[in-house]
C-alpha positions as CSV (number, residue, x, y, z in Angstrom):
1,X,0.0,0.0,0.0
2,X,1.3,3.4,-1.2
3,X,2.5,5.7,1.5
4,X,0.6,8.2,-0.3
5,X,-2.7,7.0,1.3
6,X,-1.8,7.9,4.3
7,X,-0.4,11.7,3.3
8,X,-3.2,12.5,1.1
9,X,-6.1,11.4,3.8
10,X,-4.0,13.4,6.7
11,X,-3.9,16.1,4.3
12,X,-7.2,16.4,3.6
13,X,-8.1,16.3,7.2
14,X,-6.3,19.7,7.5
15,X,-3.3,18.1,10.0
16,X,-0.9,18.8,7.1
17,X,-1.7,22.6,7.0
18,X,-1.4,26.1,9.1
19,X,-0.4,25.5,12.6
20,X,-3.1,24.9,15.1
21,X,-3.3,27.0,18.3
22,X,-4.3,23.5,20.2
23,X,-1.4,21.6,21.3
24,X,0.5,19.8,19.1
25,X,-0.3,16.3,20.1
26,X,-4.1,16.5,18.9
27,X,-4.9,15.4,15.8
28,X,-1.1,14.3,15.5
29,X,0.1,11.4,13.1
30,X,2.6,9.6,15.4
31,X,4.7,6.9,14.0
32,X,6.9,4.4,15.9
33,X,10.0,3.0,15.0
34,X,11.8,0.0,16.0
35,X,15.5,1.1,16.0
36,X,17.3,-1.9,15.3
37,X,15.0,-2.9,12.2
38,X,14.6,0.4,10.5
39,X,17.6,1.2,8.8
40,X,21.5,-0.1,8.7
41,X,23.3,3.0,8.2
42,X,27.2,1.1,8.3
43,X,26.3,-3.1,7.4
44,X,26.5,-3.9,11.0
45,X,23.0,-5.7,11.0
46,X,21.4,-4.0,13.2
47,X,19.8,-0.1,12.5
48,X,20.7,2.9,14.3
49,X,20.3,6.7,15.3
50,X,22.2,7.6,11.9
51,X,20.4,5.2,9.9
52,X,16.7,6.5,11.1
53,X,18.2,10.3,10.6
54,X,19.0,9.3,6.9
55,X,15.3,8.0,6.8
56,X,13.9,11.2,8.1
57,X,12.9,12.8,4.8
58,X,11.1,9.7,4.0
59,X,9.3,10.2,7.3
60,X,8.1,13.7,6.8
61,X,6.6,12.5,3.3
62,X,4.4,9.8,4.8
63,X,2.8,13.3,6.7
64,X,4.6,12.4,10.5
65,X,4.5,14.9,13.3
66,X,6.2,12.9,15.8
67,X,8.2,9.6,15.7
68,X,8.2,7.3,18.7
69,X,11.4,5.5,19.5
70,X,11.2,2.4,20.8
71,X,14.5,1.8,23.5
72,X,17.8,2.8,22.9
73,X,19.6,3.1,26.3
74,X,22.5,0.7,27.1
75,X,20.7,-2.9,27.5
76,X,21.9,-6.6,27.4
77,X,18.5,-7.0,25.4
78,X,17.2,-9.8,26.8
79,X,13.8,-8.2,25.8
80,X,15.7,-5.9,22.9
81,X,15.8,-3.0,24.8
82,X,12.9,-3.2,27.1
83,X,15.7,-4.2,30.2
84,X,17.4,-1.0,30.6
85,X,21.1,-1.0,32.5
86,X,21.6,2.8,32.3
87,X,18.2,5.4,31.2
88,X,20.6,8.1,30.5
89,X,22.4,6.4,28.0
90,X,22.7,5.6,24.3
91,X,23.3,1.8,23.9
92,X,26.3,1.7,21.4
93,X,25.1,-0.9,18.7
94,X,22.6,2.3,18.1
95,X,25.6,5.0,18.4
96,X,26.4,7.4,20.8
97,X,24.5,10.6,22.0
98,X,26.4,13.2,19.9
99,X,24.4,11.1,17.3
100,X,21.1,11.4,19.0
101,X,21.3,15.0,19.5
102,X,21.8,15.2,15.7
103,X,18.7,12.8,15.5
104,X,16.8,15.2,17.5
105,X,18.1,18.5,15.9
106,X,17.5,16.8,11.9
107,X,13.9,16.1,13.3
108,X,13.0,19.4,14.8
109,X,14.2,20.9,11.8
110,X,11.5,19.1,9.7
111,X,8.7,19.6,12.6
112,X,9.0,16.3,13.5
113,X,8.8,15.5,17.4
114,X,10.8,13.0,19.2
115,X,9.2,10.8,21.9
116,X,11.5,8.4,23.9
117,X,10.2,5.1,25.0
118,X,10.5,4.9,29.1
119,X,10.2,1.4,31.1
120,X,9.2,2.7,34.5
121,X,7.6,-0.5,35.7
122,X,11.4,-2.8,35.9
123,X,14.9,-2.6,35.3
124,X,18.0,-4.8,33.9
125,X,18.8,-6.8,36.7
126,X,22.4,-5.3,34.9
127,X,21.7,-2.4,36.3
128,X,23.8,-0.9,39.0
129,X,20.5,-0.6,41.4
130,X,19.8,-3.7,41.2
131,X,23.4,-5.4,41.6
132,X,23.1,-3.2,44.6
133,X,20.1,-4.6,45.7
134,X,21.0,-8.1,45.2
135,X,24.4,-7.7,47.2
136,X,23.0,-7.8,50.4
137,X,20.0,-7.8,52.5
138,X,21.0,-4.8,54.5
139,X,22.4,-2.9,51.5
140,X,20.1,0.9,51.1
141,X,19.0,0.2,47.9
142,X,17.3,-3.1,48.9
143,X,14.1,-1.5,49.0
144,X,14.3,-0.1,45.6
145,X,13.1,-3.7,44.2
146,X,10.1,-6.0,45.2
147,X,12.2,-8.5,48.0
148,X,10.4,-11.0,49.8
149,X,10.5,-14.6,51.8
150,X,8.7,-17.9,50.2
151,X,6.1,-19.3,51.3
152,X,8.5,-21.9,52.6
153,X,11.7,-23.8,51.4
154,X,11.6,-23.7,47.2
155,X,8.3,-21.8,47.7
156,X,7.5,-18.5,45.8
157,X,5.5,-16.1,47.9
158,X,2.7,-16.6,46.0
159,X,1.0,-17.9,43.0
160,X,1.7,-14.3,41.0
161,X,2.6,-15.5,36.9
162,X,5.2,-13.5,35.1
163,X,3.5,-12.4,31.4
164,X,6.0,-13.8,29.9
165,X,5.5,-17.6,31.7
166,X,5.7,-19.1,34.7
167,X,6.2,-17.8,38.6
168,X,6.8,-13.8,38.8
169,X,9.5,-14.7,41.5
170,X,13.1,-15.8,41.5
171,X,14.7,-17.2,44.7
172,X,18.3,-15.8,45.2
173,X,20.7,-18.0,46.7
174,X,22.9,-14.8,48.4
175,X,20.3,-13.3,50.2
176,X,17.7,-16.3,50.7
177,X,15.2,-14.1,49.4
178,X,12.4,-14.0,46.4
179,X,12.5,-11.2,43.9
180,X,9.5,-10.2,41.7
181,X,9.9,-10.0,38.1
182,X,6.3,-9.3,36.5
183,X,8.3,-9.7,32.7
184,X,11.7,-11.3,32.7
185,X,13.5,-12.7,35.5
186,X,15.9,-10.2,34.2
187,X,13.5,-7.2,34.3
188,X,12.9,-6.8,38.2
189,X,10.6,-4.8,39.4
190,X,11.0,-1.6,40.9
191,X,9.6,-0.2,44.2
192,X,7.0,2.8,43.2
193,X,6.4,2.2,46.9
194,X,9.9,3.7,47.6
195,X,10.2,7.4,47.1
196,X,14.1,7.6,46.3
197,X,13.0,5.4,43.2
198,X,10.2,7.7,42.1
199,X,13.0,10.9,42.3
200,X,15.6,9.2,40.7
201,X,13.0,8.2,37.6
202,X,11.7,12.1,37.7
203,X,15.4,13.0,37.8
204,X,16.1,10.8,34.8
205,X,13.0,12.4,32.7
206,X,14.2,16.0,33.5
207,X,17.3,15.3,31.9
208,X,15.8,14.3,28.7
209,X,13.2,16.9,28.6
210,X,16.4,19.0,29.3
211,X,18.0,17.9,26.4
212,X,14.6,18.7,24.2
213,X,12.8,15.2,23.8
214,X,9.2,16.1,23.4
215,X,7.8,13.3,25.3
216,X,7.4,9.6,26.6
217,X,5.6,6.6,25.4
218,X,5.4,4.7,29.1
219,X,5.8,1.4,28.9
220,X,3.7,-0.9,30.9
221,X,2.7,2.2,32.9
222,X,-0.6,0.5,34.7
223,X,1.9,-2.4,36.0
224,X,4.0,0.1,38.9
225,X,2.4,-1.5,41.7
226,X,1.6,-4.8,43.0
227,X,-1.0,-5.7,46.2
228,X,1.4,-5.2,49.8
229,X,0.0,-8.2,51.3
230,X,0.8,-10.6,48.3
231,X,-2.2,-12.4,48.2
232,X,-2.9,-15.0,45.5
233,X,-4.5,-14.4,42.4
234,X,-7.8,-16.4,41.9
235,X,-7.3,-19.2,39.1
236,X,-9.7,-19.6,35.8
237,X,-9.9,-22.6,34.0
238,X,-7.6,-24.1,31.7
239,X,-3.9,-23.2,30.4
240,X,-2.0,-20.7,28.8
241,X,0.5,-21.0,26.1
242,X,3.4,-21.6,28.5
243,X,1.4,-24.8,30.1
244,X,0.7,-22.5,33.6
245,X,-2.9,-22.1,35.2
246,X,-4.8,-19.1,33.7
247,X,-5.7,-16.5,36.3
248,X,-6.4,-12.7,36.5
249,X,-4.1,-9.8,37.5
250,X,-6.1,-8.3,39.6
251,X,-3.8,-7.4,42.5
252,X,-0.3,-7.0,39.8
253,X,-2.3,-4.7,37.3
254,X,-3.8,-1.3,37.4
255,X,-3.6,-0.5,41.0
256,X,-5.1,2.8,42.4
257,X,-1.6,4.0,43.4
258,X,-0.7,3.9,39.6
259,X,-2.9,7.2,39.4
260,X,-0.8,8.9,42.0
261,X,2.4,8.5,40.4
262,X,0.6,9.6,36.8
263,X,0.0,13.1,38.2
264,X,3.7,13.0,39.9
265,X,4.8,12.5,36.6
266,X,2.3,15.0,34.6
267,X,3.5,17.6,37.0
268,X,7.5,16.8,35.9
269,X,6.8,17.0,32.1
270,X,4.4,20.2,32.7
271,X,7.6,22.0,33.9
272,X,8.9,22.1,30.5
273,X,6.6,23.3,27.5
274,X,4.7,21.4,25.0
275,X,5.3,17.8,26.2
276,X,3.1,14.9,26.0
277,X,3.0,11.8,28.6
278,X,1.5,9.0,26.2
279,X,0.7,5.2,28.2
280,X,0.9,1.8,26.9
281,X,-2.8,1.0,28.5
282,X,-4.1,-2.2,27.5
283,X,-7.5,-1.9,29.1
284,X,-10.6,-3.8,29.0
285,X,-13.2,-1.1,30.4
286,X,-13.6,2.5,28.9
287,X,-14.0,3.3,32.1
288,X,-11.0,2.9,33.3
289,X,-9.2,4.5,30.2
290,X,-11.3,7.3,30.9
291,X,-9.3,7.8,34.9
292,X,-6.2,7.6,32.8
293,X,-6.3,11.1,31.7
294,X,-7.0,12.1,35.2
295,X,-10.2,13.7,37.0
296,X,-8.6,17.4,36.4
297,X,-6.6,16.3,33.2
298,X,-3.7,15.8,35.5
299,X,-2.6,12.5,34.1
300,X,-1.8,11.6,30.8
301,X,-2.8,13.4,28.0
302,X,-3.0,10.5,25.2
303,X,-3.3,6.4,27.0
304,X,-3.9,4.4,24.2
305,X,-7.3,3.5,23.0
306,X,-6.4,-0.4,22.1
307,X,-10.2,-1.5,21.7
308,X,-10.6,-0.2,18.2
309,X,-7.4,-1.3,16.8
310,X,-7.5,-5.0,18.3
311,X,-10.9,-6.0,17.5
312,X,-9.0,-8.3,15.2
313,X,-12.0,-8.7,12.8
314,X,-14.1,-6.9,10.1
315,X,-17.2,-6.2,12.0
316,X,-18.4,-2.7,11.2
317,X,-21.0,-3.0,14.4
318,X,-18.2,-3.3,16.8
319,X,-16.0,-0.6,15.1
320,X,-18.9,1.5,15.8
321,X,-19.5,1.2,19.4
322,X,-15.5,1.1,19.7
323,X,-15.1,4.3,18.1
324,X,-18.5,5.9,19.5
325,X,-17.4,5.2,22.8
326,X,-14.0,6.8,22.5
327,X,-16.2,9.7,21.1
328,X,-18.5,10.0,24.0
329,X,-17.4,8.2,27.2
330,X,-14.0,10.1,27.7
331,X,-15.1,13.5,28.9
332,X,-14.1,15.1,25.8
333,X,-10.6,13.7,26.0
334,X,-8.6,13.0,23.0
335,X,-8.4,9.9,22.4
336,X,-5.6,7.7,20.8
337,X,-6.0,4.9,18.1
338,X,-3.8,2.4,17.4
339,X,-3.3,-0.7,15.1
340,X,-0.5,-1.8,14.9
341,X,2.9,-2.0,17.1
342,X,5.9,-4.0,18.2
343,X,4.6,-6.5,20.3
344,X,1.5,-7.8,17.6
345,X,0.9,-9.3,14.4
346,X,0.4,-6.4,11.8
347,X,-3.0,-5.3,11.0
348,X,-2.2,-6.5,7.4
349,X,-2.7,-10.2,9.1
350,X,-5.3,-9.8,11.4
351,X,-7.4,-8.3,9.3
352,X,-6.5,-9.7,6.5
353,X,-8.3,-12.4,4.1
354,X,-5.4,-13.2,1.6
355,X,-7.4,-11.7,-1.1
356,X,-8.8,-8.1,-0.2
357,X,-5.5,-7.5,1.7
358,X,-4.7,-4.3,0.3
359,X,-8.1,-2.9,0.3
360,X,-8.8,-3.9,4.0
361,X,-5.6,-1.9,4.4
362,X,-6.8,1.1,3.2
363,X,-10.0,0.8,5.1
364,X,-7.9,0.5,8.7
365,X,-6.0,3.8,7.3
366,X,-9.6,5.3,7.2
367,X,-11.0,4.2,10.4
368,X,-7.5,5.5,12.1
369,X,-6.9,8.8,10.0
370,X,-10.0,9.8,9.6
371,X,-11.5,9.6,13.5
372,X,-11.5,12.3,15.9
373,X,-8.4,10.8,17.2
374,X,-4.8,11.1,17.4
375,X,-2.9,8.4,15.2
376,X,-0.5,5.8,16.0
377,X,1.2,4.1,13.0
378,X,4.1,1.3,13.0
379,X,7.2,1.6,10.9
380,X,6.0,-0.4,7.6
381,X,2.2,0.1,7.8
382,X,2.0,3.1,5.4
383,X,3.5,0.4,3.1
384,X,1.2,-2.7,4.0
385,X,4.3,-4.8,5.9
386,X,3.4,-7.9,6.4
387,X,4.3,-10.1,9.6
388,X,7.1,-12.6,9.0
389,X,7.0,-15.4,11.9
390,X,10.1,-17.6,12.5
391,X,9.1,-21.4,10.9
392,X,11.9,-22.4,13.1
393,X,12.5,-22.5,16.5
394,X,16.1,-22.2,16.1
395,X,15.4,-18.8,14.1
396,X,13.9,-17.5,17.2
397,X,14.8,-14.9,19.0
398,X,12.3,-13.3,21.0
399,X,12.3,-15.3,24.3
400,X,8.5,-15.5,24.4
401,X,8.7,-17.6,21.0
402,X,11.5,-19.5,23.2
403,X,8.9,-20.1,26.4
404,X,5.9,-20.1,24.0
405,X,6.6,-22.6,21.1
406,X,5.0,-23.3,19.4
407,X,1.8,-22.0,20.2
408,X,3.0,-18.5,20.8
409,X,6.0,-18.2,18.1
410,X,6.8,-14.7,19.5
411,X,7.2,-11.4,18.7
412,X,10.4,-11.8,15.8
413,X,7.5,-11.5,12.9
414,X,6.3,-8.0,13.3
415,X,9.7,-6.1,14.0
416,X,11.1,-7.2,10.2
417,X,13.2,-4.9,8.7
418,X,10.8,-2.5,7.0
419,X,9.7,-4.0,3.2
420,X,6.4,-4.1,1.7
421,X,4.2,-7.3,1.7
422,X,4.3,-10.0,-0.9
């Protein structure tokens, strides 16, 4: 599918023309890239800072006001990127941060906007905080993970899951304690509890916003706290993909608390002009999307609206309540749609049939272009990209497809290196 579809519809919806005295964010065409796939700039393999910089023309033709980066601080990318060892950092197989300044400089200069991706929720256990906290029981940045005793000897401390399979804990034989990983074993969590660890991370955003990054996208945002008393979670019948018990997240997911730090963090990014705070909020109820923005506004300006773009059929009944409640049930808020992104199968397969692929492609650029709604694009969609999967599991490298084979193959198949389909 011609890029072209996608400027010419955000042109004629006037977001291509004379500058609006609204904030930038509404109406904006936001388009994220996953670094290491985009473009190669010097045959290592692997794409970089100066490899998306020599892509930005291309960018500003597909009608982008802002691109979303997906991580590039220093990592041992365990989850490619998403298990951060330093957040004020460039990791080096993406270059150095004289190149990212120029990134951000070449952008600005075409009035594109920058957003960093920020995992709040965990760490790299390669992170000095954590090697820290692991080194002793007594050491002061214990407290700045989740630590706890088993239930008894080779006993978790409950029955908490980790998304990624099996128990959310992991005993270490040093301190004889149980640390809780809601992703990875190597992504612990954090302490929200703790406020040293909520000024460090406001700390860390100021010097971004410092250096003029226009925003965050906040990874696993409604995951920052967990119930203190550590009950269970209450089973449901049947498996999951990894072989473990199915059961809710109830007390490891969207936790009152999470609004308090939202506001914390609202009030950080407000002390610098034109930001935007956008949340990775997968959320079942409109209701709760709606508290996401905040009861004064206070919160986040744009959580993501995942009920229209993960219907994950063609039924035009269910688009319409989807998009009619985003039009009516969020106080006026704007919302924000989105299809397609790193961690799903492209739109071009879940919607597709095999036969009207390119025209069901142009009908998903319609419903998200032409909504009263910001946009949310993935590198390759203006061009109908396709979803690869490995056929292999030796070609795997995503370490659900690793825990999940073959039933879940992963996420290798939508973060390609950018071609068109077929």
């Amino acid at each position: 599918m011609s890029r072209s579809v996608f400027a010419l519809l955000f042109s004629a919806l006037g977001c291509l023309g004379a500058p609006s005295p609204e904030p930038w964010w509404k109406h904006a065409l936001i388009y994220e890239i996953y670094p290491r796939s985009f473009q190669d700039s010097d045959g290592s393999g692997i794409g970089n800072l100066q490899g998306i910089a020599q892509r930005l023309d291309y960018v500003q033709s597909v009608g982008v006001n802002a691109v979303w980066l997906s991580p590039i601080y220093p990592s041992p990318q365990v989850d490619f990127g998403y298990d951060i060892s330093d957040y004020q950092a460039i990791d080096p197989q993406y270059g150095t941060m004289a190149d990212f300044d120029r990134l951000l400089r070449a952008a600005h200069q075409r009035s594109i906007r920058v957003i960093m991706d920020l995992v709040l929720n965990h760490s790299s256990d390669k992170h000095k905080w954590f090697i820290e906290s692991k080194s002793s029981r007594a050491n002061p940045k214990r407290d700045w993970y989740i630590w706890r005793d088993g239930k008894g000897p080779g006993q978790p401390p409950n029955n908490w899951q980790s998304d990624f399979g099996h128990s959310a804990w992991k005993f270490d034989p040093l301190t004889g304690q149980w640390y809780y990983h809601k992703f990875y074993a190597e992504q612990p969590d954090l302490n929200w509890r703790n406020p040293a660890v909520r000024k460090a991370m406001y700390d860390m955003i100021r010097f971004w916003l410092r250096k003029g990054v226009d925003g965050f996208r906040l990874d696993a945002i409604t995951t920052l706290f967990e119930d203190p008393n550590l009950a269970d979670e209450p089973l449901r019948p049947g498996t999951n993909a990894y072989g473990d018990p199915n059961m809710g997240e109830t007390l490891t997911n969207n936790l009152p608390e999470v609004h308090d730090v939202l506001r914390e963090l609202r009030k950080v990014a407000d002390e610098f002009p034109d930001r935007v705070l956008i949340g990775e909020t997968y959320l079942a109820r409109v209701a709760d999307l709606r508290k996401m923005y905040g009861d004064r506004n206070d919160e986040l300006q744009l959580p993501m609206d995942t009920q229209v773009g993960f219907i994950n059929k063609l039924d035009v009944g269910l688009f319409r309540a989807k998009i009619a409640e985003a039009e009516t049930q969020l106080d006026g808020n704007m919302p924000l749609f989105v299809f397609d992104n790193h961690d799903n199968t492209r739109s071009w397969d879940r919607y597709g049939d095999g036969k009207n692929n390119d025209a069901i492609a142009r009908l998903i650029a319609t419903v998200l272009l032409a909504s009263r709604s910001v946009a949310m694009m993935y590198y390759g969609q203006e061009i109908g990209m396709a979803t690869t999967p490995p056929t292999r599991k030796e070609d795997v490298k995503d370490p659900v497809g690793l825990t999940g084979w073959p039933k879940d193959k992963g996420r290798d198949g939508e973060r390609t290196p950018i071609a068109p389909s077929g």
